[in-house]
Backbone as CSV, one residue per row, in Angstrom:
resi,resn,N_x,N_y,N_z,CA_x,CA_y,CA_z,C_x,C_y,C_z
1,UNK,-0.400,-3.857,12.730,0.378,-3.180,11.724,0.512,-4.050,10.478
2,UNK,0.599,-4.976,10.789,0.726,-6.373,9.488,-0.611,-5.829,8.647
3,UNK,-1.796,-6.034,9.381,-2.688,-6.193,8.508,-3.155,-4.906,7.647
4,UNK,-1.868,-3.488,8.512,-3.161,-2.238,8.030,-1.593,-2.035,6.778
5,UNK,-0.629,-3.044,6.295,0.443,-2.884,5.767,-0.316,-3.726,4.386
6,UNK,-0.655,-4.878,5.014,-1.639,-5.302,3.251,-2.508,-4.958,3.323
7,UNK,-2.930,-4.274,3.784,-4.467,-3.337,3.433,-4.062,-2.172,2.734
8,UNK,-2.705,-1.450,2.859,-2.295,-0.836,1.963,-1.811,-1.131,0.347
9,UNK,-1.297,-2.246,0.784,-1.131,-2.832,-0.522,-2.890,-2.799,-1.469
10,UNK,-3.466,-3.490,-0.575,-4.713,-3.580,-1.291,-5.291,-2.590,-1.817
11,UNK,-5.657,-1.949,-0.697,-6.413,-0.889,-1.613,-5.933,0.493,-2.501
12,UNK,-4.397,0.651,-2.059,-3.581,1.402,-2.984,-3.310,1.092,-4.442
13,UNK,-3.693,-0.191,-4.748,-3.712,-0.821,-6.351,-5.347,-0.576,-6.667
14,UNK,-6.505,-0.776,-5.589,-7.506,-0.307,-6.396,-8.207,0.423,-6.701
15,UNK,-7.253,1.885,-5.989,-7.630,3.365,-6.233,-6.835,3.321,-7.116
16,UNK,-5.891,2.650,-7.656,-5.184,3.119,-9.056,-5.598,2.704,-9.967
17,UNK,-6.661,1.227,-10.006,-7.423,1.059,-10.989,-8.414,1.798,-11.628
18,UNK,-8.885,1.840,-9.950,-10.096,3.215,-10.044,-9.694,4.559,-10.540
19,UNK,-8.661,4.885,-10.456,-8.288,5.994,-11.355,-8.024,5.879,-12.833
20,UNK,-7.971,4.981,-13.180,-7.629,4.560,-14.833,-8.541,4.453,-15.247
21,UNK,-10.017,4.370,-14.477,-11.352,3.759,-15.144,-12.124,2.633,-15.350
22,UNK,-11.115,1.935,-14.399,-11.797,0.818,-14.140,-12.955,0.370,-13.219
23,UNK,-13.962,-0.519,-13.997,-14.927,-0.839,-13.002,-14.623,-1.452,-11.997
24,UNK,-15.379,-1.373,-11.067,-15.495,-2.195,-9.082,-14.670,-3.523,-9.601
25,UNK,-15.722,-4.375,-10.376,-15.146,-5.493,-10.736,-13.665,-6.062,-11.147
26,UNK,-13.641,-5.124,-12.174,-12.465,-5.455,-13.008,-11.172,-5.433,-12.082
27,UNK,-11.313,-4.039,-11.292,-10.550,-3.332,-10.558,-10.411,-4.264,-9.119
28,UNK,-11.361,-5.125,-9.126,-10.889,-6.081,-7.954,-10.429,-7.105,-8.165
29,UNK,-10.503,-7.608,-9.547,-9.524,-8.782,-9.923,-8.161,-8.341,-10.313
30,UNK,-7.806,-7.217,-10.531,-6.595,-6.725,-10.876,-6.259,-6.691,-9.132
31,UNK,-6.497,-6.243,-8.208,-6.040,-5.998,-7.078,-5.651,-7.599,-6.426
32,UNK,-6.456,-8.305,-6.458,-6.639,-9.958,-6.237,-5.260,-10.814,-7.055
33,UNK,-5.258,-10.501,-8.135,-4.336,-10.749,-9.582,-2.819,-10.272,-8.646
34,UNK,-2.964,-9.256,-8.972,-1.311,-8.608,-8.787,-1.082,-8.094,-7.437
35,UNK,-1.602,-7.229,-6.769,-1.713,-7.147,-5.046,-1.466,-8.444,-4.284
36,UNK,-2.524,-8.835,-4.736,-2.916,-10.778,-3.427,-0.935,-11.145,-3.919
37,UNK,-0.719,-10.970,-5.080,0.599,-11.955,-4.729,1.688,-11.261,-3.482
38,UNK,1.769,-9.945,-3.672,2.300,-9.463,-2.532,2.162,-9.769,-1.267
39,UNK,0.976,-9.546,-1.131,0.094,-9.695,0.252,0.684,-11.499,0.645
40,UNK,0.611,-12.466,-0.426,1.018,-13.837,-0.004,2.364,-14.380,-0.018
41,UNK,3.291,-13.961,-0.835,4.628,-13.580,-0.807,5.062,-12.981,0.764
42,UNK,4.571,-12.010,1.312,4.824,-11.500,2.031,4.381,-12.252,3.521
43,UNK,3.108,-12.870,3.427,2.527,-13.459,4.487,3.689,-14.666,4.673
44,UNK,4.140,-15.616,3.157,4.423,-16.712,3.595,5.914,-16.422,4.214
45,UNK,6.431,-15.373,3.427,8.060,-15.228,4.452,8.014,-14.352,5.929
46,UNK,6.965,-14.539,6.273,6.528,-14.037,8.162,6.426,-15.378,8.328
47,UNK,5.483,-16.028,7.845,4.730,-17.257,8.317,6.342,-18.168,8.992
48,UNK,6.761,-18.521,7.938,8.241,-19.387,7.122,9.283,-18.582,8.699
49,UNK,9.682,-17.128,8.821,10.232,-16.758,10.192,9.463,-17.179,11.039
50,UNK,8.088,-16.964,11.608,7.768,-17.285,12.740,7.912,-18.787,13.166
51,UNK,7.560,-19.421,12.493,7.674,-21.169,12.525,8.624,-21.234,12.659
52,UNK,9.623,-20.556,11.929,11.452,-21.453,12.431,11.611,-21.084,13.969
53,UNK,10.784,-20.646,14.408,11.016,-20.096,16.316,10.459,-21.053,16.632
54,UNK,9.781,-22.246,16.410,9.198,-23.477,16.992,10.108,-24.162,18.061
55,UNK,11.104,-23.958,17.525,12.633,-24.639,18.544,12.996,-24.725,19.608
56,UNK,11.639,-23.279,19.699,12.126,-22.316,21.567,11.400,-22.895,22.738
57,UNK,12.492,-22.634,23.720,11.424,-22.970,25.232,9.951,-22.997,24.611
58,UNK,9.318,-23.378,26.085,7.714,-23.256,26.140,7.426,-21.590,25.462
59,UNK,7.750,-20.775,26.838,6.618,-19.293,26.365,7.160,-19.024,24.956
60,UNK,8.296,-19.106,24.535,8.253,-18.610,23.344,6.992,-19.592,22.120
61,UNK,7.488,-20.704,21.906,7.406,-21.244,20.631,5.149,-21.255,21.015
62,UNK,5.112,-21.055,22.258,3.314,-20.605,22.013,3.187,-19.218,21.200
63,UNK,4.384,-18.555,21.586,3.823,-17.268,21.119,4.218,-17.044,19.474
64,UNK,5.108,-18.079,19.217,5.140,-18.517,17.728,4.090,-18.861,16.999
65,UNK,2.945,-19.704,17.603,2.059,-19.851,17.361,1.020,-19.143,16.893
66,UNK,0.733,-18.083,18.155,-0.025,-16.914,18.178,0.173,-16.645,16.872
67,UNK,1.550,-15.768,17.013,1.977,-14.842,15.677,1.808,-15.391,14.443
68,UNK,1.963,-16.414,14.179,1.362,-17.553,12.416,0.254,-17.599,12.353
69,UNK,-0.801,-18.088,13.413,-2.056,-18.163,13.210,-2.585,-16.450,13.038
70,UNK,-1.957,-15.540,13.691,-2.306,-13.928,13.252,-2.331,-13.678,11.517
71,UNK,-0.775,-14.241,11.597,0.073,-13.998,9.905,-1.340,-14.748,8.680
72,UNK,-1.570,-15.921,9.083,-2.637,-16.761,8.334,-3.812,-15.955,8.416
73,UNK,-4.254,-15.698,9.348,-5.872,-15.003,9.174,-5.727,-13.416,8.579
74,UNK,-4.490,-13.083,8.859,-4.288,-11.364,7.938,-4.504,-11.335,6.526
75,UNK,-3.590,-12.722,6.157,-3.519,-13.116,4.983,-4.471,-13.300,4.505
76,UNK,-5.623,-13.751,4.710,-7.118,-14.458,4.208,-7.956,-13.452,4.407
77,UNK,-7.878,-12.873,5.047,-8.793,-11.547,5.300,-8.679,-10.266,4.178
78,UNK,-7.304,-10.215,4.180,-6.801,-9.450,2.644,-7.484,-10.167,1.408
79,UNK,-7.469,-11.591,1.074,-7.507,-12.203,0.183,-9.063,-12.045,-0.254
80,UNK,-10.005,-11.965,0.763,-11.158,-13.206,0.899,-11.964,-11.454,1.451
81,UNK,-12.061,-10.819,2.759,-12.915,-9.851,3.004,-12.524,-8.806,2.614
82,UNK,-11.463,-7.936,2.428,-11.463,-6.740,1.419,-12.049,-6.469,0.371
83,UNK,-11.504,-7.466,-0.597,-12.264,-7.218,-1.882,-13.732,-7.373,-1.526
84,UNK,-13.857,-8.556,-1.058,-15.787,-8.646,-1.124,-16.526,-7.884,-0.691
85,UNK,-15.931,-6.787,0.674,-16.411,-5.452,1.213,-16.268,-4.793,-0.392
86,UNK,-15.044,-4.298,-0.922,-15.622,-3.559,-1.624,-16.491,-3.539,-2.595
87,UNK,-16.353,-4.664,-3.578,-17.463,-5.474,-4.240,-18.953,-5.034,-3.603
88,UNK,-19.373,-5.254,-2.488,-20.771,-5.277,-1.760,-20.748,-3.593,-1.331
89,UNK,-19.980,-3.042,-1.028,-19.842,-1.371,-1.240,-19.047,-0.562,-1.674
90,UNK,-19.306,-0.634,-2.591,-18.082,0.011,-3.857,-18.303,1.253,-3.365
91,UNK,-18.899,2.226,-2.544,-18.395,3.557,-2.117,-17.814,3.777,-1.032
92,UNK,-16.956,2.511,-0.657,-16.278,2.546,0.681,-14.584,3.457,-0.226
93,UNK,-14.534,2.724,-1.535,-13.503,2.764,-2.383,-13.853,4.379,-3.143
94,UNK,-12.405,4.601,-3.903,-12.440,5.919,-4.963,-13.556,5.559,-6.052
95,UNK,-14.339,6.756,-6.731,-14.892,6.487,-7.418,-14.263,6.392,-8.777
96,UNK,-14.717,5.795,-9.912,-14.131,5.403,-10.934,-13.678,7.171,-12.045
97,UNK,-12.619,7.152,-12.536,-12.446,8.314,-13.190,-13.490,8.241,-14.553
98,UNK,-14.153,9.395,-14.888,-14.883,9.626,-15.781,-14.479,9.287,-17.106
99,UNK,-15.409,8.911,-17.951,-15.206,8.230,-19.565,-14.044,9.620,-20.133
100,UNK,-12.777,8.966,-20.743,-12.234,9.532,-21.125,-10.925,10.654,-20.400
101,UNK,-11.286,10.451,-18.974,-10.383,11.036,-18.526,-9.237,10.034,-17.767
102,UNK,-8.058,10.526,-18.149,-7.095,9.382,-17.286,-6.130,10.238,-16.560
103,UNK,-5.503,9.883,-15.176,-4.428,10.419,-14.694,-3.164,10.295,-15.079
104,UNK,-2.522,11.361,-15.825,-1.598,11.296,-16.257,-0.286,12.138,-15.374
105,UNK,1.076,12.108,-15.845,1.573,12.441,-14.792,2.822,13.247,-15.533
106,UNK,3.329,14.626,-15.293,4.239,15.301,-16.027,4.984,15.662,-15.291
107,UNK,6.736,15.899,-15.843,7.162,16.153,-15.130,8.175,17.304,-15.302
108,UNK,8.143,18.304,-15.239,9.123,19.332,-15.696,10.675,19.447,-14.800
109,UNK,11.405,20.154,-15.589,12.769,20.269,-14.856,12.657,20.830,-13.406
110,UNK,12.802,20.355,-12.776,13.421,21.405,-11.692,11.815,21.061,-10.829
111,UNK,10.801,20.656,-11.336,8.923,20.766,-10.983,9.029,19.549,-10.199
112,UNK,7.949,19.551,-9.213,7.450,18.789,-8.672,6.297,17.835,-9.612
113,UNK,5.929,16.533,-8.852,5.047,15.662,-9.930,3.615,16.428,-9.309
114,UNK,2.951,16.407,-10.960,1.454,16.743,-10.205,0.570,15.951,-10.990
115,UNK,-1.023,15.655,-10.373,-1.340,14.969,-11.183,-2.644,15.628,-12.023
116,UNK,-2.685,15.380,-13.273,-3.362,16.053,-13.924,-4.066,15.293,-15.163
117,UNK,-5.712,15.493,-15.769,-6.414,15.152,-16.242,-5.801,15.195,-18.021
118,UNK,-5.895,14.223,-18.397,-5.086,14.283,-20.313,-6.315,13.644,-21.273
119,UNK,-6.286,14.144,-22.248,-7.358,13.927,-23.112,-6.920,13.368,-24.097
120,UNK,-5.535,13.951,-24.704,-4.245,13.830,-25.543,-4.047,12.221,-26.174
121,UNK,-3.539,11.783,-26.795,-2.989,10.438,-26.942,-3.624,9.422,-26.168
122,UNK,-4.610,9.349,-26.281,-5.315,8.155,-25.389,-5.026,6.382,-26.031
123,UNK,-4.578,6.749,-27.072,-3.882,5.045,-27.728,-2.510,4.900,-26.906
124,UNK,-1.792,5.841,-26.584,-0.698,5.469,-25.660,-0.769,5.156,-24.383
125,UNK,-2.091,5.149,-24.126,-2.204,5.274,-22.532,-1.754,3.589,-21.741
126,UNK,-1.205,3.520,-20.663,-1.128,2.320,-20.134,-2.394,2.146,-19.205
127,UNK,-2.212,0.744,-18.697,-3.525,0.807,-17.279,-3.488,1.389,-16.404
128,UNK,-2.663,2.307,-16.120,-2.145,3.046,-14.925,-2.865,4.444,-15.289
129,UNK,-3.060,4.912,-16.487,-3.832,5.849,-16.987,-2.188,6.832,-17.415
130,UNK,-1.137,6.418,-17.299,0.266,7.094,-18.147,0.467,7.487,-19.306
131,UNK,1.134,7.749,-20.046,1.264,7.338,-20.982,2.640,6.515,-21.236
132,UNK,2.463,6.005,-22.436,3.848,4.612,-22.499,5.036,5.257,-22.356
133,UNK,5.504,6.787,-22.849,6.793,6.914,-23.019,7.014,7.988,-21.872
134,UNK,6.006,8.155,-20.926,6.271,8.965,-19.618,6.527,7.545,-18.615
135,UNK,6.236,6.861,-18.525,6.382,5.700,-17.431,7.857,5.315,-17.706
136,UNK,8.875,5.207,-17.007,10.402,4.980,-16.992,10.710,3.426,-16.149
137,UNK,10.788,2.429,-16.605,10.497,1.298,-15.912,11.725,1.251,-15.326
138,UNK,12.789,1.418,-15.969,14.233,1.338,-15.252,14.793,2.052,-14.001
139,UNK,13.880,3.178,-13.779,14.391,3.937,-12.745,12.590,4.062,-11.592
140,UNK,13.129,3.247,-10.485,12.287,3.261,-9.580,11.953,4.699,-8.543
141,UNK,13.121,5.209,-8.867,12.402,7.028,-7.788,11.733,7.560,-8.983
142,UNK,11.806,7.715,-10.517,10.347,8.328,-10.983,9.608,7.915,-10.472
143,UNK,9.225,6.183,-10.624,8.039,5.472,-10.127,7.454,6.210,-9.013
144,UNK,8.288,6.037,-8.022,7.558,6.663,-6.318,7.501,8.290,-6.781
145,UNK,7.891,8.681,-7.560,7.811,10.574,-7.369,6.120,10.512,-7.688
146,UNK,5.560,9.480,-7.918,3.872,10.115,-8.282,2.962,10.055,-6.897
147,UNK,3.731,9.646,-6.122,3.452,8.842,-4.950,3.561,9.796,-3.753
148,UNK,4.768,10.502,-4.150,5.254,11.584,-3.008,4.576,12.747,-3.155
149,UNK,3.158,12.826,-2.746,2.362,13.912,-2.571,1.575,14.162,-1.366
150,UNK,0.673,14.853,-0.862,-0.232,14.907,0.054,0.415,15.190,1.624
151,UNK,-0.552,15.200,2.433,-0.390,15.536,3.757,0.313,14.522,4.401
152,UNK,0.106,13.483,4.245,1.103,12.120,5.190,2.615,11.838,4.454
153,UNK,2.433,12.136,3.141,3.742,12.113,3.107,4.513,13.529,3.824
154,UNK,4.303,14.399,3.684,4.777,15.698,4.117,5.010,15.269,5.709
155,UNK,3.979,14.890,6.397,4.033,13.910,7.574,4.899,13.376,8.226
156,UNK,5.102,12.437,7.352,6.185,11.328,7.037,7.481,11.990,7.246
157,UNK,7.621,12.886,5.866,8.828,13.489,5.848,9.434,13.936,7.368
158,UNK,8.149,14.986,7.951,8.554,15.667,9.033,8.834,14.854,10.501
159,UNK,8.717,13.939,10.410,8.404,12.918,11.615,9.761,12.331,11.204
160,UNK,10.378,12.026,10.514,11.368,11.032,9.736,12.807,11.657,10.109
161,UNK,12.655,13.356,9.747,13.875,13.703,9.942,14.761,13.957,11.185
162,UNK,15.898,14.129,11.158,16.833,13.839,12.091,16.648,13.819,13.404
163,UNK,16.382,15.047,14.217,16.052,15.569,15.499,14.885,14.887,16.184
164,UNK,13.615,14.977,15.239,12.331,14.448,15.074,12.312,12.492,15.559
165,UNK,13.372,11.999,14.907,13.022,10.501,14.687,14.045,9.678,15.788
166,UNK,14.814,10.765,16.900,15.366,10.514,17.681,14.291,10.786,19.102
167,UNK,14.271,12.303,18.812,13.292,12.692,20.323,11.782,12.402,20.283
168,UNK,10.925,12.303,19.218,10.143,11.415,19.991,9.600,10.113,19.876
169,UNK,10.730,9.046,19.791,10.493,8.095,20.085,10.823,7.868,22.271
170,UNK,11.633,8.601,22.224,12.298,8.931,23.797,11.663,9.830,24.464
171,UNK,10.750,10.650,24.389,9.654,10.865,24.531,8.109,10.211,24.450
172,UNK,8.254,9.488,23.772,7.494,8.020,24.019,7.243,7.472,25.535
173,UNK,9.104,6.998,25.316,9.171,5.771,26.528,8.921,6.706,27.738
174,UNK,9.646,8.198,27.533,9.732,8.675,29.172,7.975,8.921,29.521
175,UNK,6.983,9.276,28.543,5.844,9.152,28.707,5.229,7.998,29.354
176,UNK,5.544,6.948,28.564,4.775,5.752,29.136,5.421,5.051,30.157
177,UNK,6.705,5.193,30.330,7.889,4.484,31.775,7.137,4.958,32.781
178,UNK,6.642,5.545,33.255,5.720,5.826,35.013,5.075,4.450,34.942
179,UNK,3.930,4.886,33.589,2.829,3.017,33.489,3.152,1.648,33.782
180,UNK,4.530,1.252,33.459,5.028,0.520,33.401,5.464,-0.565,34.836
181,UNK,5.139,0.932,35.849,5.498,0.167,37.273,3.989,0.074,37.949
C-alpha cells in the first residue's frame, strides 16, 4: 500500500503535466521536482517512526527492520524506476494534450466541476492548464472539487458511507475467521 500510495503521488502529477502539454521529459522533471519531495518527506517520517521501534524485544525491533528497509527501497523505486519506465515508455503514461488545447476547469452555481477544452485567454493560463483567476489558492475543497470525478471516486464515496464502512469490513473478518484456524 506504501508503494501503490507514492505511485499515486507520482503519476497523478504527470498526467497533470501531461494534460497541460507537457512533454515526457519536461513532465518528468516536474514530477521528480515537486512529487519526489512528497514521496521523500513522506518516506523519511515512516522511516524516522519505524526506527524509533528499535528499542523493542527481539521479534519486534527485526521487524522494524524489515519495515525501513521496505520504506527505503519504496522510496528509491519512486525516485529512480518510475520515472525512467516512463521516460523508456512514454505510452505506459497519458498522452500529451494537443498544441493549444489546455484543461480548464468551470464552475457554475449550484454545477458540478467538469473538465473542459479552452482556447480563450491562453496568456492567463497556469501550468496546470487553469486559468490564473479560476485557481483559488486559499480554499483547498475548490482545489480537490477537480479531482472529485469518475468511477472510483463515486466508489469511494459508496464504500465510505455509513452502513457500508461498518459492515463490510465485519464481513471481511467473519469471511476470513474460518482460515485463520
Amino acid at each position: 500500500s506504501l508503494s501503490f500510495d507514492y505511485a499515486l503521488f507520482t503519476l497523478s502529477r504527470y498526467a497533470e503535466e501531461r494534460a497541460s502539454g507537457a512533454d515526457v521529459e519536461t513532465a518528468i522533471l516536474t514530477v521528480i521536482s515537486q512529487s519526489g519531495r512528497v514521496v521523500v518527506v513522506s518516506g523519511c517520517v515512516l522511516l524516522i517512526s519505524w526506527t524509533a521501534l528499535l528499542g523493542l524485544p527481539v521479534p519486534f525491533n527485526t521487524f522494524c527492520l524489515a519495515a525501513s528497509s521496505m520504506i527505503i527501497v519504496c522510496v528509491l523505486v519512486q525516485l529512480t524506476f518510475v520515472p525512467s519506465l516512463l521516460a523508456i515508455l512514454p505510452f505506459l503514461g497519458p498522452p500529451a494534450a494537443a498544441n493549444g488545447q489546455v484543461v480548464d476547469v468551470h464552475l457554475g452555481a449550484g454545477d458540478k466541476f467538469d473538465m473542459k477544452t479552452s482556447h480563450e485567454d491562453e496568456g492567463l493560463l497556469t501550468s496546470r492548464g487553469r486559468r490564473q483567476d479560476d485557481v483559488d489558492h486559499s480554499d483547498p475543497a475548490k482545489r480537490a472539487q477537480i479531482h472529485m470525478t469518475g468511477i472510483w471516486f463515486c466508489l469511494g464515496g459508496q464504500l465510505t458511507q455509513c452502513p457500508c464502512n461498518i459492515v463490510l469490513p465485519l464481513l471481511v473478518y467473519a469471511v476470513m475467521y474460518p482460515l485463520t484456524m
